[in-house]
VOGU-3710 file (C-alpha; in Angstrom, 3 decimals, decimal comma):
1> xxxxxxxxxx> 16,048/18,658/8,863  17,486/17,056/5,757  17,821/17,254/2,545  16,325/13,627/1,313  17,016/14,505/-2,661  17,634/17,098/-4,865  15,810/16,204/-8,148  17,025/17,212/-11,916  14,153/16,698/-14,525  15,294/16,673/-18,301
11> xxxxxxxxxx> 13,871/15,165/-21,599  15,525/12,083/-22,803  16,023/10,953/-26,392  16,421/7,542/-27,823  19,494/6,710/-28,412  20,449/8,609/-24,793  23,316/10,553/-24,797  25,884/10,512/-22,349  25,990/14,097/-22,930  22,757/14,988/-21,240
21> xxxxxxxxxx> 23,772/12,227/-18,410  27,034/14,589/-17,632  25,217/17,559/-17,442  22,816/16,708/-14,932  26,009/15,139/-12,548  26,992/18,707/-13,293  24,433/20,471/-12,236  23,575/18,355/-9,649  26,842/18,483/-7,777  26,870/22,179/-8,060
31> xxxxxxxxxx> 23,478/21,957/-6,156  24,400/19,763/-3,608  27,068/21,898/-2,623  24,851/25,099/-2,654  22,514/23,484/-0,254  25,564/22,094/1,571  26,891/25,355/2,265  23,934/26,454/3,260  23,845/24,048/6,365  21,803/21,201/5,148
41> xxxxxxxxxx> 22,816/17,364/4,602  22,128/16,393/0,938  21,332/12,475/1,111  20,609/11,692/-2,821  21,084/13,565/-6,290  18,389/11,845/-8,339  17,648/12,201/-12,078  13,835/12,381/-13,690  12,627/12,139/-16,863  9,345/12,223/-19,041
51> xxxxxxxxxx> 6,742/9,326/-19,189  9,199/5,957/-19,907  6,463/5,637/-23,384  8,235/8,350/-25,384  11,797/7,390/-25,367  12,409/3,783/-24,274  12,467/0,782/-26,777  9,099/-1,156/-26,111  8,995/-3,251/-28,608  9,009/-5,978/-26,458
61> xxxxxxxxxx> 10,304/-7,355/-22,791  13,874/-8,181/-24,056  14,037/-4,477/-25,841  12,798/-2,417/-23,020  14,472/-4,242/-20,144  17,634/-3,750/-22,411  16,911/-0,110/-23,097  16,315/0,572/-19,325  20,094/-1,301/-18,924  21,804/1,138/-21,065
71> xxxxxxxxxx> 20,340/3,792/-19,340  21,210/2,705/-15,959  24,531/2,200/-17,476  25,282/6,139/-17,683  24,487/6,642/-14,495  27,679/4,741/-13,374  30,840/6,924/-11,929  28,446/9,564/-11,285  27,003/11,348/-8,413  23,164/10,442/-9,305
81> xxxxxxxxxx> 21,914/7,978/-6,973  18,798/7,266/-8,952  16,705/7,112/-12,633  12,928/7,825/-12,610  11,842/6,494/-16,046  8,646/8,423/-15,420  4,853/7,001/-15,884  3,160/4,531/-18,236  0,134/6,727/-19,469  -3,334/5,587/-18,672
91> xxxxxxxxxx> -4,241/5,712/-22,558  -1,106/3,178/-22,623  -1,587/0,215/-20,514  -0,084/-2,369/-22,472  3,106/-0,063/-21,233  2,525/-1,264/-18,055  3,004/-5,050/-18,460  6,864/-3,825/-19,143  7,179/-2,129/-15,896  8,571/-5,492/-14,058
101> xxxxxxxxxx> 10,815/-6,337/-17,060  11,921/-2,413/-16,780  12,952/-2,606/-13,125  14,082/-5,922/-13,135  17,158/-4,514/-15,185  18,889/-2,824/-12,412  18,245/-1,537/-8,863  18,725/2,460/-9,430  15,682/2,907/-11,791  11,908/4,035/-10,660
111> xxxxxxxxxx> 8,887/3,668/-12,898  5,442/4,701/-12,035  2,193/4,204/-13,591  -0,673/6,698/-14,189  -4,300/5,661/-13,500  -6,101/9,052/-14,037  -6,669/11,625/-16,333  -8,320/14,862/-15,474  -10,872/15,334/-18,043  -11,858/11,380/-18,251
121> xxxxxxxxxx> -11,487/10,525/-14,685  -10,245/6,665/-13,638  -8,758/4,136/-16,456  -10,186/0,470/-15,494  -7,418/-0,533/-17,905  -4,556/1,265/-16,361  -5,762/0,112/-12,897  -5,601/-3,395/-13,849  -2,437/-3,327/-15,760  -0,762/-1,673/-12,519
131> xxxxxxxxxx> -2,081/-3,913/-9,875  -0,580/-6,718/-12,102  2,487/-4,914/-12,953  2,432/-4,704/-8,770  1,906/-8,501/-7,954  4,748/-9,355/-10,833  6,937/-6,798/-9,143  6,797/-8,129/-5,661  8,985/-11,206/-7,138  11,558/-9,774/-8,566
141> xxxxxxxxxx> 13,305/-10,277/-5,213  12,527/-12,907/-2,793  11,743/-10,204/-0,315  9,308/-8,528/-2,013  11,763/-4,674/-1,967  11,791/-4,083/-5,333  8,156/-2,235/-5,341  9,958/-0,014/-3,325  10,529/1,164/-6,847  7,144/1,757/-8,256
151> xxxxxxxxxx> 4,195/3,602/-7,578  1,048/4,123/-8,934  -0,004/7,951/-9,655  -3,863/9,570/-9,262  -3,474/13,285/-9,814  0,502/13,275/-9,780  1,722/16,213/-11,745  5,331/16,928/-13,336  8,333/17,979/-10,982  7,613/16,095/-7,714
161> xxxxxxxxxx> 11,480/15,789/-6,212  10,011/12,717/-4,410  10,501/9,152/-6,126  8,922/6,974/-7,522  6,272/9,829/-8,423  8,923/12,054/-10,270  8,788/12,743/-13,473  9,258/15,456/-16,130  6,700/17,237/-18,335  9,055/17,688/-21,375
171> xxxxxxxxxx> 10,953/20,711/-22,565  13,272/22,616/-20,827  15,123/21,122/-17,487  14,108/21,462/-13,744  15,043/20,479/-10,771  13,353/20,867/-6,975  14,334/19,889/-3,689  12,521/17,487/-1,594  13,169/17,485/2,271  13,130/15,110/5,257
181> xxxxxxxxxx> 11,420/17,146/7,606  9,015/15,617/10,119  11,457/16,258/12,854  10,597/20,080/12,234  6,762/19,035/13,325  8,222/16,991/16,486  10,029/19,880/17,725  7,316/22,347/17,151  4,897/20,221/18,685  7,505/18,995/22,255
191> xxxxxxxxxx> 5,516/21,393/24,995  3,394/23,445/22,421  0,719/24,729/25,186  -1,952/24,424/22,513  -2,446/23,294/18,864  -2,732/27,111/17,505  0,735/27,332/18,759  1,937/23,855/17,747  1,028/24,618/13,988  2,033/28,925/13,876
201> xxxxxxxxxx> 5,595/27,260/15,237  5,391/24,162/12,398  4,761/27,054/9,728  7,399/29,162/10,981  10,133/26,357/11,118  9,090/25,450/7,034  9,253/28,969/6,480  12,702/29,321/7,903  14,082/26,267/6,264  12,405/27,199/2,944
211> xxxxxxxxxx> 13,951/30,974/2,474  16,920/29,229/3,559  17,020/26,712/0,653  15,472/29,155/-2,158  17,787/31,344/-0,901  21,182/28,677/-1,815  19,626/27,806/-4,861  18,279/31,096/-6,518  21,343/32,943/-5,908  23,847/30,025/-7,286
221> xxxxxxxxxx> 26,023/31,211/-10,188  26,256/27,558/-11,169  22,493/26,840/-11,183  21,141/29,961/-13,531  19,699/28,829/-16,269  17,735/26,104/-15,039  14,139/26,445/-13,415  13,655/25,777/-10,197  10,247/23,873/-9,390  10,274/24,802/-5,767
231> xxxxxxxxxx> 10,487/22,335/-2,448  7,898/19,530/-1,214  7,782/19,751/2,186  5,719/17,104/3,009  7,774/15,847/6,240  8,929/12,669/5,147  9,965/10,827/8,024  13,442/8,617/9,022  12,948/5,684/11,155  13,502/7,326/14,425
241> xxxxxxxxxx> 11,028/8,864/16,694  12,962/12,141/16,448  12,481/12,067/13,172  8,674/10,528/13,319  5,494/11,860/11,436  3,619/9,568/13,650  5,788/11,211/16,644  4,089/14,581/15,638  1,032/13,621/16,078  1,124/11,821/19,163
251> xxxxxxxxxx> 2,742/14,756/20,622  -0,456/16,857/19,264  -2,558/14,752/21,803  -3,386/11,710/19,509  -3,109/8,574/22,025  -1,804/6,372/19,373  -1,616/7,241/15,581  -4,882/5,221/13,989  -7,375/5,843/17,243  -9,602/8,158/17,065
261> xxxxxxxxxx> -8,260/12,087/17,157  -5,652/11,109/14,556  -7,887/12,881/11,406  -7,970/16,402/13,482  -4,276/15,284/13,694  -3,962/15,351/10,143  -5,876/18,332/9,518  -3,857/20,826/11,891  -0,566/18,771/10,297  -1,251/20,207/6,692
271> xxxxxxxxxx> -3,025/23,475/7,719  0,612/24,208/9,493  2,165/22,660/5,953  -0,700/25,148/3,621  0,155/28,204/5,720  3,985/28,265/5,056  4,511/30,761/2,076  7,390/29,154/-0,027  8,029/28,070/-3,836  6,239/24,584/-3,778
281> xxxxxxxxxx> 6,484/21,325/-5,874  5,386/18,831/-5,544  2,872/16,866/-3,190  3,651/19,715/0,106  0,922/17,552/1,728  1,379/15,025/4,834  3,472/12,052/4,362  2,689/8,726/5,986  5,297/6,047/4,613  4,473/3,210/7,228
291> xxxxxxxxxx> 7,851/1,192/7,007  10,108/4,680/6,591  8,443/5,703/10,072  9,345/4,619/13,231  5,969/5,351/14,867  3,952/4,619/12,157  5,724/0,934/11,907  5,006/0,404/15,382  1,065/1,772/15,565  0,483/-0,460/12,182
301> xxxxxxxxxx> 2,198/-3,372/13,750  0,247/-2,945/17,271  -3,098/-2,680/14,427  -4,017/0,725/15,764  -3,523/1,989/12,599  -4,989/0,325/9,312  -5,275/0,833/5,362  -9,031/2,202/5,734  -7,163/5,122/8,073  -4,711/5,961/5,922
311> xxxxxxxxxx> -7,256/6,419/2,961  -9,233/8,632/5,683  -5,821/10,376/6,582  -5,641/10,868/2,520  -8,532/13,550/2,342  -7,232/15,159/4,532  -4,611/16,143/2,226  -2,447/13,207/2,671  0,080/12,012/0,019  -1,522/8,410/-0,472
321> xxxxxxxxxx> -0,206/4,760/0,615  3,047/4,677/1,073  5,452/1,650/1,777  2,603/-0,573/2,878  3,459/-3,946/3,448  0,583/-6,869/2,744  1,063/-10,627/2,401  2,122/-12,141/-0,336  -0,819/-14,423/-1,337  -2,134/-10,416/-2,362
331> xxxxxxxxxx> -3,701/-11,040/-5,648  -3,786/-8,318/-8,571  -7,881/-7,838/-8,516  -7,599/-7,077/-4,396  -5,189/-4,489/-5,597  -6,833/-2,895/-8,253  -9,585/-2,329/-5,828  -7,266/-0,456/-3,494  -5,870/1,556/-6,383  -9,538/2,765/-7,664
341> xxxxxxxxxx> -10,307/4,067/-4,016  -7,070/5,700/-3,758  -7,877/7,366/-7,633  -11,327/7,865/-6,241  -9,880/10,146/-3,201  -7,312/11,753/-5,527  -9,868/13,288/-8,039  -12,702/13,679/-6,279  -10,595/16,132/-3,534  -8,618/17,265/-6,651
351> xxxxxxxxxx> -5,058/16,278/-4,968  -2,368/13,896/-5,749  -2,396/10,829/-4,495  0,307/7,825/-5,115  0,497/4,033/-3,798  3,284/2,281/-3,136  2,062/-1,185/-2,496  4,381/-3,674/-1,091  3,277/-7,397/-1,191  6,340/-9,353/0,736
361> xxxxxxxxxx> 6,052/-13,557/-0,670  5,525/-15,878/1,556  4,374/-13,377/4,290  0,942/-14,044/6,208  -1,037/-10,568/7,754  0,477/-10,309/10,990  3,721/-11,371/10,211  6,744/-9,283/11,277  8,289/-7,471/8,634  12,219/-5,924/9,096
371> xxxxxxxxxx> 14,517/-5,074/5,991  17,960/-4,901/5,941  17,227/-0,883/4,997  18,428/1,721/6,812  15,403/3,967/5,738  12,829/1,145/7,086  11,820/0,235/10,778  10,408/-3,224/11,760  6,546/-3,456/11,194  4,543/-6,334/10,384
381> xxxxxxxxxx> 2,087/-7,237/7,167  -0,730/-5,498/7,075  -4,431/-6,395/6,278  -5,913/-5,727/3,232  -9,578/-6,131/3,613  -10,187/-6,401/-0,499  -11,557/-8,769/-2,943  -12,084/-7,994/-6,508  -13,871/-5,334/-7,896  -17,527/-5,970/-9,488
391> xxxxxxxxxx> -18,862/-5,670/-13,073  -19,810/-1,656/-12,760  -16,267/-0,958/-11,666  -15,096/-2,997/-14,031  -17,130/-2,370/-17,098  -16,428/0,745/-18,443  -12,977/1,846/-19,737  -13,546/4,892/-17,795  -15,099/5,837/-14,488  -15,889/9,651/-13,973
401> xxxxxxx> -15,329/11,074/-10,671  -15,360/14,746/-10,905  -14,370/16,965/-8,082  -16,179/17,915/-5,075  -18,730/20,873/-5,545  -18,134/23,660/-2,808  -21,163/26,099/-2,468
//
């Protein structure tokens, strides 16, 4: 197990100040080495903030894409890999149509964009404004990467270490850990003689690693003073089958990760995950990035495994659609009917749920798909079976889904 990033949340002001900048490289270092010396490799420091709509400039394209410059401008000479601006608000879609401009200033910032609210359910607006800001996004590069920098959020809450979802709720800094850990379900699962087994040995192994972590952390001299959010162990993957969510549950019994089996999969994956007793933050739910996964890439490129399963693989406390690669003729209404199913799942199972939606130009469904990315393995496009949504989805400025009624 790694450490995939160790995330500092703090409030930002307009003007920024480098100040605040050299206290989080601070902090952060001083964290990295705590969780160095307690045996783990730290890949990424990474710095959050609150929703982008309360400090940046947004006056217009030219302002905001300049404001999000001077910020990625303080990050230079120090040991943060990363910027999450945090979310355009659903009440604030016209903050959305800056999100390409935003990112489009320089490679180490994250946006995301919010598409629920709890007490009004699913903005139409917000939907639409993201599945544009989604299509626009995909040509910043010729490749269609750069969406590996946004998400869109159903459900997300403050202090998830993982990016692009971070973000900070205001007030007071954070931080919390976020781990790459599916080689901890491999191993449990390699000659488990049964799946009560497989999952009490997957609990015990988070456990272990958890107390280990809170442990570094909590008793710091150097980190008093600031709260820590807890871990997300949601097993995020590396592109080797040692390191494979889609590993795990092939080794529960699954043939091949999309045939049938694969939700039971799921559903002894994050009981084993809901049974570990640790500090949490986060999503703590199973992680299914498609091109960070070795398996995955394969079963998705083979077509055993589609975007219908995924949204299946989703209620059963999934994370949502992660590094999903379509063709680039995608349009923005196809989209925003992907995004209201995965905002559908998210409040109607009362769970966060993001999409990270990764049209790649000139690429046809079927086409092979291999970055020059050390966190990516070769896959090809995916289908989306979408078209755009009709007038009653489309109608209303809000759609209420409330969440599901247990006797």
């Amino acid at each position: 197990m790694k450490v995939r990033s160790i995330t500092y949340f703090c409030e930002l002001g307009w003007p920024p100040e480098a100040r605040q900048f050299d206290e989080a490289a601070r902090f952060l270092e001083h964290a990295r080495q705590a969780v160095e010396r307690a045996g783990f490799e730290v890949q990424t420091t990474r710095l959050a903030a609150q929703p982008f709509t309360g400090y940046l400039p947004l006056a217009s394209p030219e302002a905001a894409a300049d404001g999000a410059r001077a910020l990625a401008a303080l990050l230079d000479s120090k040991p943060i890999s990363y910027l999450s601006l945090g979310p355009a608000l659903p009440a604030q879609p016209q903050a959305c149509a800056l999100v390409p401009d935003i990112l489009a200033a320089d490679e180490k910032l994250f946006a995301s964009i919010l598409l629920t609210d709890s007490r009004l359910g699913i903005s139409t607006a917000a939907v639409q404004a993201a599945a544009e800001a989604i299509v626009r996004v995909a040509h910043l590069r010729p490749d269609g990467f750069a969406n590996l920098r946004l998400a869109a959020l159903a459900g997300v809450g403050p202090h998830s270490p993982f990016f692009p979802a971070a973000y900070h709720a205001g007030g007071a800094p954070a931080f919390a850990i976020a781990t790459e850990s599916a080689d901890l379900a491999v191993e449990a699962f390699e000659r488990a003689p049964d799946p009560g087994t497989a999952g009490r040995r997957l609990t015990e192994a988070i456990e272990r690693a958890a107390g280990t972590l809170t442990e570094a952390v909590t008793k710091s001299d150097e980190l008093r003073g600031v709260r820590f959010a807890g871990t997300d162990f949601s097993l995020a993957p590396f592109p080797d089958e040692a390191t494979s969510i889609g590993a795990a549950f092939e080794r529960l019994g699954v043939a091949r990760v999309g045939l049938a089996g694969s939700a039971l999969a799921a559903a002894l994956l994050t009981q084993a995950i809901d049974r570990a007793v640790f500090p949490r933050a986060g999503f703590c739910g199973l992680f299914l990035p498609i091109l960070e996964d070795a398996i995955l890439a394969r079963r998705a490129g083979e077509g055993a495994l589609a975007l219908n399963d995924l949204l299946l693989y989703c209620t059963m406390c999934g994370t949502g659609l992660d590094t999903i690669p379509l063709p680039g003729e995608t349009r923005a209404p196809q989209v925003a009917s992907l995004l209201l199913d995965v905002a559908a799942v998210a409040l109607r199972h009362a769970k966060p749920l993001t999409a990270r939606l990764m049209p790649l130009p000139g690429r046809r469904t079927g086409d092979p798909v291999e970055f020059d990315f050390a966190y990516f393995a070769p896959s090809r496009v995916m289908e989306l079976r979408a078209e755009a949504p009709g007038r009653l989805l489309t109608h209303a400025e809000w759609i209420a889904v409330e969440p599901h009624r247990r006797a």
